[in-house]
KEZA-198440 format. One record per residue: residue in three letters; x, y, z of N, C-alpha, C in turn. Coordinates in steps of 0.02 Angstrom, whole numbers, plus 50000, padded with zeros to 5 digits. Atoms other than C-alpha are relative to their C-alpha. Example, Ala and Ser with C-alpha at 12.3 -4.5 7.8 and 13.67 -1.06 7.14 Angstrom:
REM residues 2
Ala500454994150000506154977550390500455006050000;Ser499584994149997506844994750357499615005550037;
//
This chain:
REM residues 418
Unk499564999849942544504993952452500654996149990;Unk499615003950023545814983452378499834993150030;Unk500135003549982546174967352367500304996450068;Unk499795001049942547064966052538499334998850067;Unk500565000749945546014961952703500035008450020;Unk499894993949987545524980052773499884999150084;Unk500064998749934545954987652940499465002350023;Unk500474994649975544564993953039500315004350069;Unk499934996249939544735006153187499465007050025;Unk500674995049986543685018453281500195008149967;Unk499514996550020545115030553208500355001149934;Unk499655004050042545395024653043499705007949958;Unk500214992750049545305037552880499385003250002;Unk500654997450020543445038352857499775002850045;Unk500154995049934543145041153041500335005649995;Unk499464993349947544455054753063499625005449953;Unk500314995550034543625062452909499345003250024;Unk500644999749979541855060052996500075006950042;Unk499784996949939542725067853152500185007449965;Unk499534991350024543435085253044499355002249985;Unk500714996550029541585086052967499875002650066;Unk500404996949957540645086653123500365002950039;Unk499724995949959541875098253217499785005049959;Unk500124994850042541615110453064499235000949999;Unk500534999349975539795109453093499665001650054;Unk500014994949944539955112753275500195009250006;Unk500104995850002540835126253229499765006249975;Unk500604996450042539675135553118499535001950044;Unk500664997449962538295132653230500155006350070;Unk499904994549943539155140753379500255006449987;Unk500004992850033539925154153276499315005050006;Unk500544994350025538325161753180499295000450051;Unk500484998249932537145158453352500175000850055;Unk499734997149929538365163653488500435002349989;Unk499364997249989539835169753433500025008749961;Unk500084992750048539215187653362499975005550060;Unk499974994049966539015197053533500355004950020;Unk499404995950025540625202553551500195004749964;Unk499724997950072541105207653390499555003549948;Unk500564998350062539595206953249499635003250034;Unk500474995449960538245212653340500415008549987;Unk499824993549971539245230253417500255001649926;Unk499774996750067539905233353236499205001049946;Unk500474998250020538175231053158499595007250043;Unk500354995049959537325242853306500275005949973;Unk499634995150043538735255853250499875003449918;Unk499994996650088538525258053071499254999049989;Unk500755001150001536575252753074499475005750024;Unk500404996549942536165264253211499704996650062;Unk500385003149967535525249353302500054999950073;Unk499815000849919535175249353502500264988649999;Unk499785006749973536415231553551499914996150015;Unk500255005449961535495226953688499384996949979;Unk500865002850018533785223453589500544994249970;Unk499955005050047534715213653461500624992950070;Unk499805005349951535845203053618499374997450016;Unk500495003149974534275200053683499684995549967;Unk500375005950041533585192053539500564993549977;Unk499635007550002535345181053521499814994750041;Unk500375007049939534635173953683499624996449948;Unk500555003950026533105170453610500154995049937;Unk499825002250072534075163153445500084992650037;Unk499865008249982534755149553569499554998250010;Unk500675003949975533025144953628499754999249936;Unk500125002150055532655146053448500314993749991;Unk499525005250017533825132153431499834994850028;Unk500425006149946533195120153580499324999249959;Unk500695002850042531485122353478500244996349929;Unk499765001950055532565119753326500104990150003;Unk499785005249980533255103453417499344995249993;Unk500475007149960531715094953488499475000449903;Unk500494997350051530365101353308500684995249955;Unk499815004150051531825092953187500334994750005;Unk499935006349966532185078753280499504995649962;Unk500355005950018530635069453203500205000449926;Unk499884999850081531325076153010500724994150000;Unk499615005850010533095066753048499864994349981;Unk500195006550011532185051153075499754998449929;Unk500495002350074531135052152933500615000949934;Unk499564998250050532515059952823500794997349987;Unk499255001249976534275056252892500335005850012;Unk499474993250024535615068152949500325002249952;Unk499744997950057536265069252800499755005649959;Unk500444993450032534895077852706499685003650030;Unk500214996049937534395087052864500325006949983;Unk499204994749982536155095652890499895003549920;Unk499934997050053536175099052692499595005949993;Unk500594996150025534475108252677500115005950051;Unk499554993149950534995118252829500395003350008;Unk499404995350015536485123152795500065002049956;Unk500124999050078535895129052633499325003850029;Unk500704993049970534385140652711500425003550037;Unk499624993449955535675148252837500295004849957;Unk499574995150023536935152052725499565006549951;Unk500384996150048535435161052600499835005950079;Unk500274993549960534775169852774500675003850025;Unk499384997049979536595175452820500195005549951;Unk499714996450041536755185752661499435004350019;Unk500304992749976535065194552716500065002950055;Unk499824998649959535775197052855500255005050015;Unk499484994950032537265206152807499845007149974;Unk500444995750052536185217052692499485004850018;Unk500794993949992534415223552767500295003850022;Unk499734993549970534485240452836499284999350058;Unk500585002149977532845233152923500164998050060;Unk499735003849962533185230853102499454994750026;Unk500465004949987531315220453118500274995549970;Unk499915007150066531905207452970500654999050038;Unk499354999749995533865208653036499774994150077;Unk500275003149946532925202253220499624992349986;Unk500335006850030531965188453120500414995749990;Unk499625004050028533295182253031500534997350046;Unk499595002549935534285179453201499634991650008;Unk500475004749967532935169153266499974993249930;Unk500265005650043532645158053123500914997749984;Unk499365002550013534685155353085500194995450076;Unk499965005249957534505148653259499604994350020;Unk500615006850012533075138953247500314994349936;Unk499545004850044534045129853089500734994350032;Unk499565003049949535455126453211499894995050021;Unk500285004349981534495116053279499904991849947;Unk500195003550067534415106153116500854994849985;Unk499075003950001536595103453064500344999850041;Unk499534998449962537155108253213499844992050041;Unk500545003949927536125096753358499924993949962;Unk500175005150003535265085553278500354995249930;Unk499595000050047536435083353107500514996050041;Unk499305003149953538175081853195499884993150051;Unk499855002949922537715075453357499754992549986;Unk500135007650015536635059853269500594995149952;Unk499525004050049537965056353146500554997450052;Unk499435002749954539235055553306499834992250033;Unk500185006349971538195042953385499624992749978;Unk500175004850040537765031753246500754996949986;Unk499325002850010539605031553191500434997150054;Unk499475002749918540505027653384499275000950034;Unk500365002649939539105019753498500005002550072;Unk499675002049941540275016053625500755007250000;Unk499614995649977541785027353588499985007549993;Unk500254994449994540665043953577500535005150036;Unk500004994849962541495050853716500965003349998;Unk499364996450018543325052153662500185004049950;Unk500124995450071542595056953480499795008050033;Unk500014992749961541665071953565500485003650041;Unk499624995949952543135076353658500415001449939;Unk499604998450050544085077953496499285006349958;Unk500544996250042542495085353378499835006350025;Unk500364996249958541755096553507500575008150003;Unk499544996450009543405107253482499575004049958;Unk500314995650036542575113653353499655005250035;Unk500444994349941541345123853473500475007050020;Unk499364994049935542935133653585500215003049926;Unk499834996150048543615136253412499705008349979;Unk500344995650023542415148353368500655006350038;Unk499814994549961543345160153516500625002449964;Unk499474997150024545075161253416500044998249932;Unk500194998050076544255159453225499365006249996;Unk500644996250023542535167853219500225007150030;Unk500154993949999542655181353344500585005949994;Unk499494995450008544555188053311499875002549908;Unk500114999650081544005185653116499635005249974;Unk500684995350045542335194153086500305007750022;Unk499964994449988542925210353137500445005349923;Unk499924995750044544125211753007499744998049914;Unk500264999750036543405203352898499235005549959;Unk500134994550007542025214452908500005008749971;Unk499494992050025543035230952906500375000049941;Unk499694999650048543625225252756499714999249936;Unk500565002750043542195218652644499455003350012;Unk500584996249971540895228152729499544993950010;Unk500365005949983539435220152821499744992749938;Unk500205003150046538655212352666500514995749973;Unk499495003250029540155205552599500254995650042;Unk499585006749938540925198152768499474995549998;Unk500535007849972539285188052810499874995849923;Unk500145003050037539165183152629500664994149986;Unk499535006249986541005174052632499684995950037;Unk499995004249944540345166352778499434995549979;Unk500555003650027538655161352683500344995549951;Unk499635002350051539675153652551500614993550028;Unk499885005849969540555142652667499764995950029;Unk500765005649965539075134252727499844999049935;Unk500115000850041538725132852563500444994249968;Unk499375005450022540335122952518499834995750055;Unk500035005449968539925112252663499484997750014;Unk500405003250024538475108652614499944995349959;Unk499715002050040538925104352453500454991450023;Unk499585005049965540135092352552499674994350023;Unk500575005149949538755083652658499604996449956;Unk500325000850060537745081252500500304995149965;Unk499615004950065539305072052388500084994050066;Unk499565005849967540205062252539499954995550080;Unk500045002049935539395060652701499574993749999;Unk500595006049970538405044552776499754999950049;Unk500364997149931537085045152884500254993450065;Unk499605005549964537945028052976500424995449964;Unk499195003250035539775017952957499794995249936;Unk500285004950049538715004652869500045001649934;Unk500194995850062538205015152729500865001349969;Unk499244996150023540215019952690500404993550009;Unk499855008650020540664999952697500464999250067;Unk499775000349928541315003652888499564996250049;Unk500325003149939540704995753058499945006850061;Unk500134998049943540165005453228500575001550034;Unk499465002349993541675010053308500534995349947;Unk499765003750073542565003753159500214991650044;Unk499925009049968542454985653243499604994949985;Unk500285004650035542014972553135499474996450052;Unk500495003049950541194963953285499585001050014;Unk500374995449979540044975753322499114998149957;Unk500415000150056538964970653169500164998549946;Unk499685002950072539264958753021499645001049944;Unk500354996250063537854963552903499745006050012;Unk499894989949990538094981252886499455003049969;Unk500474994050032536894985752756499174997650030;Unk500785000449940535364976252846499925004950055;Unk499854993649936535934985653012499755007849968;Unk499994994950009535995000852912498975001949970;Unk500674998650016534214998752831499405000550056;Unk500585000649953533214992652977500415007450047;Unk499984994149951533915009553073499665004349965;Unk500714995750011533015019252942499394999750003;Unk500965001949980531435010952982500055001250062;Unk500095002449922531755007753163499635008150025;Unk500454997049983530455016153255500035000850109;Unk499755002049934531145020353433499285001550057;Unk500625002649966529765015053567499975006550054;Unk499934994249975530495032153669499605007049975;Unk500324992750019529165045453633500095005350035;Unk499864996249926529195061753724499805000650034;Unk500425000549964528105060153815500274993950048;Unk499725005949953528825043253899500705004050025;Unk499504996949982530515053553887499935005150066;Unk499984993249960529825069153979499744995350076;Unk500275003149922528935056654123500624997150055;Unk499425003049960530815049454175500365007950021;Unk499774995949932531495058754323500795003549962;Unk499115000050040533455056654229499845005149947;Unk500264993950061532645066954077500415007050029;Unk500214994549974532455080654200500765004350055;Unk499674999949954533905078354327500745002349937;Unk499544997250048535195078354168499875005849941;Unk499944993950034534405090854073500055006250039;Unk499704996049972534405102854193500655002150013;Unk499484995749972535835099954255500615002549967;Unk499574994550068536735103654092499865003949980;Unk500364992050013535605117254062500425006350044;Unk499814997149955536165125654224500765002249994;Unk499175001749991537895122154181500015006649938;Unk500184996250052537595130753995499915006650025;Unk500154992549986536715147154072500565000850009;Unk499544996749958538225150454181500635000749948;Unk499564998950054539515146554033499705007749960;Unk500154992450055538615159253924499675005150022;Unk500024994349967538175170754043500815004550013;Unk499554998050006539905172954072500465001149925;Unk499424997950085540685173353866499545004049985;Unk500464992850014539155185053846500165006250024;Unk499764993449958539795196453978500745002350017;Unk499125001449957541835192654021500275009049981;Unk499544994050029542345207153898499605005350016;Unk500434992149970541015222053925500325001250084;Unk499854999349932541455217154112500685001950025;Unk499444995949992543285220954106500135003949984;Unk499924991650024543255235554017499795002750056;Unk500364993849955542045241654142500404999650069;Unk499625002549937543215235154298500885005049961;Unk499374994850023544605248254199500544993949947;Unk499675001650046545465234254107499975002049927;Unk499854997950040546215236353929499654993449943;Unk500365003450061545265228953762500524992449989;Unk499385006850003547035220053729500014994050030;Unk499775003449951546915212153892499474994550004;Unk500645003349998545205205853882500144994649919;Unk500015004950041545545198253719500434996849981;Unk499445005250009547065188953739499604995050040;Unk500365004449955546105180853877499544995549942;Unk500565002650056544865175853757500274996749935;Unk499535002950039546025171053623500424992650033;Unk499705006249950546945157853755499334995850022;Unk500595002549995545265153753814499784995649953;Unk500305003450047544825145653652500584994649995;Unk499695006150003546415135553648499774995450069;Unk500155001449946545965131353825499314995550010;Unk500855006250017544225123653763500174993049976;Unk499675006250053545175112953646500324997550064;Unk499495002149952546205107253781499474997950071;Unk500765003749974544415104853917499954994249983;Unk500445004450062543525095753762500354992450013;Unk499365006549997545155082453761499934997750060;Unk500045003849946545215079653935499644997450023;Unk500695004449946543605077054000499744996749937;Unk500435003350045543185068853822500454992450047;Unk499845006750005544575054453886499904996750080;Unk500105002049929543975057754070499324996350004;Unk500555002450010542155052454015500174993249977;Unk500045006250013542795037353923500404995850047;Unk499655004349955543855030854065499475000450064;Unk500365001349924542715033254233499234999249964;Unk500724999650001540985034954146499585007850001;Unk500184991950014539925051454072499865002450068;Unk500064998449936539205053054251500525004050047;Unk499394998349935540775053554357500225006749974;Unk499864995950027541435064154225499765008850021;Unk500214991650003540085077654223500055001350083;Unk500264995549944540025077954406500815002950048;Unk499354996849964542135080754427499995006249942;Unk500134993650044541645095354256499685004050049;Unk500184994449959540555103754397500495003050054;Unk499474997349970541645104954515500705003449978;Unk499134996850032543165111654421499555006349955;Unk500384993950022541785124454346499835005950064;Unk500284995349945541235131654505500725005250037;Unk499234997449981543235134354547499895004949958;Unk500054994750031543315145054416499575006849980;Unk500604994049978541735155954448500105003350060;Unk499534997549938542535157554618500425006049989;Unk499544994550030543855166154542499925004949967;Unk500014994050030543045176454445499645003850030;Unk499984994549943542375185654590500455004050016;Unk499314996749960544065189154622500515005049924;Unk499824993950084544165200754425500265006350043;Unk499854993250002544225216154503500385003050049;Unk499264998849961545635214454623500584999649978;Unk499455003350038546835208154484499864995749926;Unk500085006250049547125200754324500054994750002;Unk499655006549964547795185954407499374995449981;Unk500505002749984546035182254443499534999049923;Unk500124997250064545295187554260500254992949967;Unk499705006950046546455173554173499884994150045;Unk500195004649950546125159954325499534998149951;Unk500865002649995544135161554297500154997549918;Unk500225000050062544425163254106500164994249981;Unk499525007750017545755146254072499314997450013;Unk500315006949973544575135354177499165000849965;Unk500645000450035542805142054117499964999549937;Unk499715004050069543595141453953499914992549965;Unk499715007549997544135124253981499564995950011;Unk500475002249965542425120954053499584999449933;Unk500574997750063541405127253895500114993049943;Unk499945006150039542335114053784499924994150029;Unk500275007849966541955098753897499464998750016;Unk500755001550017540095102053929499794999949941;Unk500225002750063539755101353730500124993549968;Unk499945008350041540455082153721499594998450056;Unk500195005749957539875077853898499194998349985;Unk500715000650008538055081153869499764993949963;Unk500105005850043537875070753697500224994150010;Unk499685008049974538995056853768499584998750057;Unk500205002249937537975056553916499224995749980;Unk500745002250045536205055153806500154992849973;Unk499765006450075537325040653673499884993150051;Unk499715005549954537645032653851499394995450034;Unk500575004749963535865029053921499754997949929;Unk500355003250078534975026853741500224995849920;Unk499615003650069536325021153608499815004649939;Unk500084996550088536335025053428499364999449981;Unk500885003150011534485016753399499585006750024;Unk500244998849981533765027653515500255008150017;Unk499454996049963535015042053536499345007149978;Unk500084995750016534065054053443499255004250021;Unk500645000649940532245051153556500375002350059;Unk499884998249939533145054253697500285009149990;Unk499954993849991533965069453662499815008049970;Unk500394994350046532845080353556499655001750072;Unk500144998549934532085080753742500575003650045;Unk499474996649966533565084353846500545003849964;Unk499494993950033534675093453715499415006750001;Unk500684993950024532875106353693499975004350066;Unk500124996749957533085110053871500694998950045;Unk499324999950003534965109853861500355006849988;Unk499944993850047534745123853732499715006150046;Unk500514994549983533505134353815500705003250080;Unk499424998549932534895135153974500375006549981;Unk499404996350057536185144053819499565008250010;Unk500414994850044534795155053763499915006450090;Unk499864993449947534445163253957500495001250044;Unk499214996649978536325164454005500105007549982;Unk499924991750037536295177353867499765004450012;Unk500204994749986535025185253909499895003750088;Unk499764999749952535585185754095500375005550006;Unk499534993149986536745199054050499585008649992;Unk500424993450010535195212154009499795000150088;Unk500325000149930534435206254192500255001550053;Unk499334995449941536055211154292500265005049980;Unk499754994550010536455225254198500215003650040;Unk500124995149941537285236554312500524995250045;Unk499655004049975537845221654404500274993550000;Unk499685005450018538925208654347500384993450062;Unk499845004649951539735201754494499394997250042;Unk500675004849983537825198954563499824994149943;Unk500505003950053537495188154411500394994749994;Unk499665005149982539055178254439499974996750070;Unk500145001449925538685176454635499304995749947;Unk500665004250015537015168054551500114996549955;Unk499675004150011537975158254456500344994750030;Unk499695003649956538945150854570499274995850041;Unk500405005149973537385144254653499534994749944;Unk500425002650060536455139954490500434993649971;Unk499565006449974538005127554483499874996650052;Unk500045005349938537935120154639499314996249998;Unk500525003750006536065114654590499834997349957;Unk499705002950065536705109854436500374992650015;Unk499555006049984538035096754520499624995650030;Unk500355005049944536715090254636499524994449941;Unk500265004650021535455085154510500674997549959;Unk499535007250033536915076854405500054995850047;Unk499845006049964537435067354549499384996550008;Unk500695001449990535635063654571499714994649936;Unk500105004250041535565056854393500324993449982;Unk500055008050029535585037554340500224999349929;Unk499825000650044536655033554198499964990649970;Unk500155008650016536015014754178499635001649919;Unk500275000850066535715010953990499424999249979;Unk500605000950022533885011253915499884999749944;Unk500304998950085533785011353738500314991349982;Unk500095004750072534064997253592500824997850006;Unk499075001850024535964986753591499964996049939;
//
């Protein structure tokens, strides 16, 4: 490090590097387990022969794959670290992504959904989200409002991309680039990552104060044995009150990016129109993510998520109001947009906030598992209203409002390990 005294900061090179990894890990996971309905999917159905709605139905199920993914490799982190978690996983996807591409099998093509989201569960969840809250404790929630970008991204990389990528490589070829970049960042996680600051000759929050013998700190966390089982987890009321009510929050997000575009076409709008929306939309996450990441670290995750419900429900409002105007169309889309990137930091900042880094990863292999499962029947929300879309947003709108209550309902007093 030379021989000068060194700066620390919660911001400093190694963090910001930490911070580019795990955004690129968010967005992988939300890409290749949510961002295919749109786009991949309806181009596979096409040239496959395949019926759509079987294989949407099983993206649902990919996200609930993923909540099982969450809570089932939650006890390998511990034992292993994120480090060699995220590696081994992102190194089985990218191998199932090329059979992906490839079978002509639509049983194996349905498997290999499910299990690429069950891995998710692995670099995405419990990978990223432990490395966030080992590296920033305390300033989790401005990191996730920066990192979490990654997520919205997906809307103006993955799903304007795969199409032509696709059409241009053919299936096999597009999903195999895409295997091959999980592969390189694998590769990556493998040479340069640390499973905490310690390990990389940093502090917590890069704040010397925080912790003066770094590599003790760092050892006794691979032993440390957090006293939070799930079973103690699943008996607290807060478990239940915050996983829901980010669950609730989740369905209604991806009930609506599951459905926005089929639904304007069918309301007579133009393809164009629907996917500029959706294109802005994704800057519009990035732009969420930021605010309510620096609205969480100034009032508290709580207050936060419970002024994110309310500025979510506005915009479900509005999108009642699609098929009188576009007016209404870009309204709902900005803000639910805007909404999608600020529930993926508030959640994990909200978990970092009662349990800490010690404990972070007991607590939310419970409430991220039934965080996930929320994702997984949004999606498949759009087979159950078929027919009728504005009923499924009217049930939205209330599936929020019982969403805001238990948050307000939940207790953000600290419990884990300082």
């Amino acid at each position: 490090f030379g021989m000068e005294a060194k700066k620390h900061s919660w911001h400093g090179p190694k963090q910001i590097g930490m911070m580019i990894y795990t955004a690129i890990l968010f967005l992988i996971g939300t890409s290749i387990i949510g961002g295919n309905n749109n786009t991949v999917f309806p181009m596979f159905s096409e040239i496959r022969g395949w019926d759509v709605n079987v294989i949407n139905v099983v993206s649902g199920l990919a996200c609930i794959a993923k909540a099982i993914g969450v809570l089932v490799l939650a006890r390998v982190v511990r034992k292993t670290g994120a480090k060699n978690l995220t590696t081994v996983t992102l190194i089985l996807s990218a191998l199932l992504l090329i059979v992906f591409g490839t079978t002509k099998s639509l049983p194996l093509f349905l498997i290999v959904i499910l299990i690429i989201g069950f891995l998710g569960g692995g670099y995405e969840k419990n990978g990223g989200m432990t490395l966030t809250a080992s590296w920033w404790p305390t300033k989790k929630g401005i990191v996730l409002g920066f990192t979490t970008m990654g997520i919205v991204a997906m809307n103006f990389l993955y799903v304007p991309m795969m199409p032509k990528l696709l059409g241009k490589l053919g299936l096999g070829g597009g999903m195999t680039v895409i295997a091959v970049i999980l592969i390189i960042v694998a590769i990556i996680t493998a040479i340069c990552v640390k499973n905490n600051p310690e390990e990389a000759g940093e502090y917590p929050d890069g704040d010397p104060t925080y912790a003066v013998n770094g590599a003790e700190i760092a050892q006794m966390m691979k032993e440390y044995k957090s006293p939070f089982t799930i079973g103690k987890v699943l008996k607290d009321k807060n478990t239940w009150f915050i996983g829901l009510g980010s669950a609730l929050a989740f369905l209604a997000v991806m009930s609506y990016i599951a459905s926005a575009i089929p639904a304007m076409l069918a309301i007579g709008y133009a393809y164009t129109q629907a996917a500029a929306i959706f294109a802005v939309g994704g800057i519009m996450g990035i732009v969420g993510s930021f605010i309510f990441g620096i609205i969480d670290q100034k009032i508290g995750t709580k207050k936060a998520f419970v002024a994110y419900f309310v500025f979510i429900i506005i915009g479900f409002v509005a999108l009642l109001g699609m098929p009188k105007g576009l007016t209404f169309c870009w309204i709902s889309g900005v803000v639910i947009f805007a909404a999608q990137g600020a529930l993926c930091n508030l959640l994990p900042s909200y978990v970092a906030s009662k349990y800490g880094r010690w404990d972070y990863t007991a607590g939310y292999q419970v409430i991220g598992t039934i965080f996930e499962i929320g994702a997984g029947i949004g999606v498949m929300m759009t087979g159950f209203f078929a027919g009728n879309i504005m009923g499924m947003y009217i049930f939205d709108i209330v599936v929020l409002v019982i969403g805001l209550i238990f948050m307000a309902l939940s207790s953000d007093k600290f419990i884990g390990k300082r």
